[in-house]
C-alpha positions in Angstrom: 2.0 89.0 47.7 2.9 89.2 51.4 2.1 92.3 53.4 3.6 93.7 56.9 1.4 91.8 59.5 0.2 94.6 62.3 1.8 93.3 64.8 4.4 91.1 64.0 7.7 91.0 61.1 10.2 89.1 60.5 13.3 90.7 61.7 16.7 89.8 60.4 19.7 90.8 62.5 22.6 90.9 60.6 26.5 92.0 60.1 29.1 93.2 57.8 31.8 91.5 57.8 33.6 94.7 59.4 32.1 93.4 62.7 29.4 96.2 62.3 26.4 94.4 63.0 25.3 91.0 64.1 23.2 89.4 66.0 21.5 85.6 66.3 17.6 86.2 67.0 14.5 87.4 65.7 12.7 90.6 67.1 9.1 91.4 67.0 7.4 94.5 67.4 3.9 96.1 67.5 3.4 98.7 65.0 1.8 101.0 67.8 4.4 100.8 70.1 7.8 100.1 69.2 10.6 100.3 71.9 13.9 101.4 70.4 17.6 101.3 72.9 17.2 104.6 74.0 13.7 105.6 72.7 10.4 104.8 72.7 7.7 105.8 70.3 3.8 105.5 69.3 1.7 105.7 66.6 -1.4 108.3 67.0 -4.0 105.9 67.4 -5.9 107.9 64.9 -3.3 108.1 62.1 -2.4 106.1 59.3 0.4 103.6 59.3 2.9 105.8 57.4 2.7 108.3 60.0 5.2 107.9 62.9 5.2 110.8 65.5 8.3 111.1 67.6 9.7 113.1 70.3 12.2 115.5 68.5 14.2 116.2 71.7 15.1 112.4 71.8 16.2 112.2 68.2 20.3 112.7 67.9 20.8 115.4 64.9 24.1 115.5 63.2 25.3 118.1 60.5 24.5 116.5 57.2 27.4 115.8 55.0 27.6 114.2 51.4 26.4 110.6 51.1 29.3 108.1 50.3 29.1 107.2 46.2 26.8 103.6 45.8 27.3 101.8 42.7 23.5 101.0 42.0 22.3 98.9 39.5 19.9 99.9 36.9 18.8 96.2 36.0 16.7 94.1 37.3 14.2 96.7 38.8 13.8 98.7 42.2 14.1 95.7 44.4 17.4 94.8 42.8 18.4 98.2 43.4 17.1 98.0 47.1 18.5 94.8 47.6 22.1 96.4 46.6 21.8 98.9 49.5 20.8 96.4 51.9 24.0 94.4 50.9 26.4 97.3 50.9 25.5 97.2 54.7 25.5 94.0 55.4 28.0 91.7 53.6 30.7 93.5 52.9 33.1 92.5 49.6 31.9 88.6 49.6 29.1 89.4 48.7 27.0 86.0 48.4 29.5 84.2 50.1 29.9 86.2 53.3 29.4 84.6 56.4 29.1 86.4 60.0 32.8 87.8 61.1 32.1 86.1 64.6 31.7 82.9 63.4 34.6 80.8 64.2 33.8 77.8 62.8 33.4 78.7 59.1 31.4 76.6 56.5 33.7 73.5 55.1 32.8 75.3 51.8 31.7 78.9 49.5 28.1 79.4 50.9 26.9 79.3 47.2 28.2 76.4 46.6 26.5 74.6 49.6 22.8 73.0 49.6 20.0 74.6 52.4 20.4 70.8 53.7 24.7 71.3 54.0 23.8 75.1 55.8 21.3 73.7 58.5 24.2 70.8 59.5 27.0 73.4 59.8 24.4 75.7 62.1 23.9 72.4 63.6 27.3 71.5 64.4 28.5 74.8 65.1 26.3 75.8 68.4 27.5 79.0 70.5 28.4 81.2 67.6 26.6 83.2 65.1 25.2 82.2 61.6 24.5 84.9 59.5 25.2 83.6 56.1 24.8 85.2 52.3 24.6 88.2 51.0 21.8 89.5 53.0 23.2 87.5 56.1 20.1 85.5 57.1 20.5 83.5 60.3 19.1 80.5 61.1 15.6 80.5 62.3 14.6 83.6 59.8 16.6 81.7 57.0 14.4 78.3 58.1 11.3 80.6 58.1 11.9 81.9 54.1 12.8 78.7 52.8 9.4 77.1 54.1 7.9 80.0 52.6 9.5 80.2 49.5 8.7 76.4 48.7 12.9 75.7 48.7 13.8 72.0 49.7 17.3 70.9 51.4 18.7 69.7 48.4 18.1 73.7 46.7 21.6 75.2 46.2 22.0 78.2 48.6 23.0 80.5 45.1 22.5 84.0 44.3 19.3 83.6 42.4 17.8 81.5 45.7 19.5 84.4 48.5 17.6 87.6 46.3 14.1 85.5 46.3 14.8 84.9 49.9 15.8 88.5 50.2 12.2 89.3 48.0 10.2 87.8 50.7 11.7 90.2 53.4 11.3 93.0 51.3 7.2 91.7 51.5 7.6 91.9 55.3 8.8 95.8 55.1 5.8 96.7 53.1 7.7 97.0 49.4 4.4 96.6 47.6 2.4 98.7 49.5 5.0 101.6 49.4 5.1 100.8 45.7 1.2 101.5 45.4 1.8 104.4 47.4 -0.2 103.7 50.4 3.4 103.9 52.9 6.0 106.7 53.1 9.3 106.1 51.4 10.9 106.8 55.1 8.3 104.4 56.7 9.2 101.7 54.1 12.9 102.8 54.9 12.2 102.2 58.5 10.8 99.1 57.9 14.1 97.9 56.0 15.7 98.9 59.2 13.9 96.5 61.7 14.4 94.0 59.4 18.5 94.6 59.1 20.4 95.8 61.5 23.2 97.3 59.3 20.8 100.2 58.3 19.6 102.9 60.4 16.8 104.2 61.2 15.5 107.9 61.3 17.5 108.0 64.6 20.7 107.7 62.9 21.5 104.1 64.4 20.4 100.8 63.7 17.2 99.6 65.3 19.2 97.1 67.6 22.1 99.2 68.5 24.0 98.1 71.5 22.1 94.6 71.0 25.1 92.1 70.6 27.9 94.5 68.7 24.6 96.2 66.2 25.4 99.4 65.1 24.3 101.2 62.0 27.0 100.9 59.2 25.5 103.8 57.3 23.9 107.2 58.1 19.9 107.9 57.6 21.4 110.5 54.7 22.9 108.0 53.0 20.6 105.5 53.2 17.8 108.6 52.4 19.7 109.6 49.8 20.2 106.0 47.8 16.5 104.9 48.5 15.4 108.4 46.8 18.0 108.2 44.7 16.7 104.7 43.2 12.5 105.3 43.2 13.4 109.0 41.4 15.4 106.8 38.7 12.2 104.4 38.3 9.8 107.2 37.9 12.1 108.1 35.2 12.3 105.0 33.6 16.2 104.6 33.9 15.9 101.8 36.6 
């Protein structure tokens, strides 16, 4: 299993096809000092890694109000149901086959359809505009990154089954089995989704990279509160 390195994690920055997110690079942070637009915060160098103090007078508060309905699915486990929320912010109604808004150049073909090899020579040929591709809109160096991980060859078919392990792996990077064992918060784990996509907020209410190339969280920190408690309360049920 893959766990959250210290100082580094892979950072996907990605958009719904509403135009409400998207970028084209990675970010890296250091877990003791992370700079957010508009805030910077620290870990206590004496506290545990779920514990994140932050200046309340910088934090933007907002009346709470219902969270919008999800339909979350109750097979495949907690990371299928995780991976759901991350795609309700992210790819919109294509689903699989989304592709970034901004691009203007779109693949000659459905995304699932096309080999890793076919993806690499459309980024290729289509410089100057962004690449976020698949449900969980990976662009191109994080997507490069996975495949090499995940032991994938250009000839693999970009399908569903290959995006949700690639999605898997970055759920590693936030720290899924470690929140799983309990040894991180469900709102650090939440956090960590957050620097990973930049269609979900953090426990400022926007996305991680807001202001960052269009970014902007498509969803509020209830919401996204709401469905992540809303899914580990089902498992420890036994109905997801």
């Amino acid at each position: 299993m893959k766990k959250l390195a210290a100082s580094t994690a892979f950072c996907l920055i990605a958009a719904t096809l509403s135009g409400a997110a998207n970028a084209n690079d990675f970010a890296r942070f250091d877990s003791r000092k992370i700079a957010v637009t508009g805030l910077n915060f620290a870990l206590s160098p004496s506290a545990s890694e779920d514990r994140i103090y932050l200046n309340r007078s910088m934090i933007k508060t907002t009346a709470k109000r219902a969270p919008r309905k999800l339909a979350i699915p109750t097979r495949g486990g907690p990371s299928a149901a995780v991976r759901h929320v991350i795609a309700s912010a992210e790819a919109g109604g294509k689903g699989y086959d989304a592709v970034q808004h901004g691009a203007r150049v779109k693949p000659p073909k459905r995304p699932t359809s096309m080999t890793i090899g076919e993806i690499y020579r459309w980024i290729a040929a289509t410089p100057g505009q962004p690449h976020a591709i698949g449900r969980y809109q990976f662009i191109p160096n994080t997507l490069k990154t996975l495949v090499a991980e995940a032991g994938l060859s250009k000839s693999d078919v970009f399908t569903p089954q290959v995006q949700d392990l690639l999605a898997d792996l970055l759920l590693e990077d936030a720290g899924f089995t470690p929140f799983m064992k309990g040894e991180i918060s469900r709102h650090r784990f939440m956090e960590n989704l957050a620097r990973i996509w930049a269609g979900l907020p953090t426990s400022t209410g926007r996305s991680y990279y807001h202001g960052h190339a269009g970014n902007r969280a498509v969803i509020t920190w209830n919401e996204f509160d709401s469905h992540m408690k809303s899914i580990f309360e089902n498992m420890a049920r036994g109905t997801s």
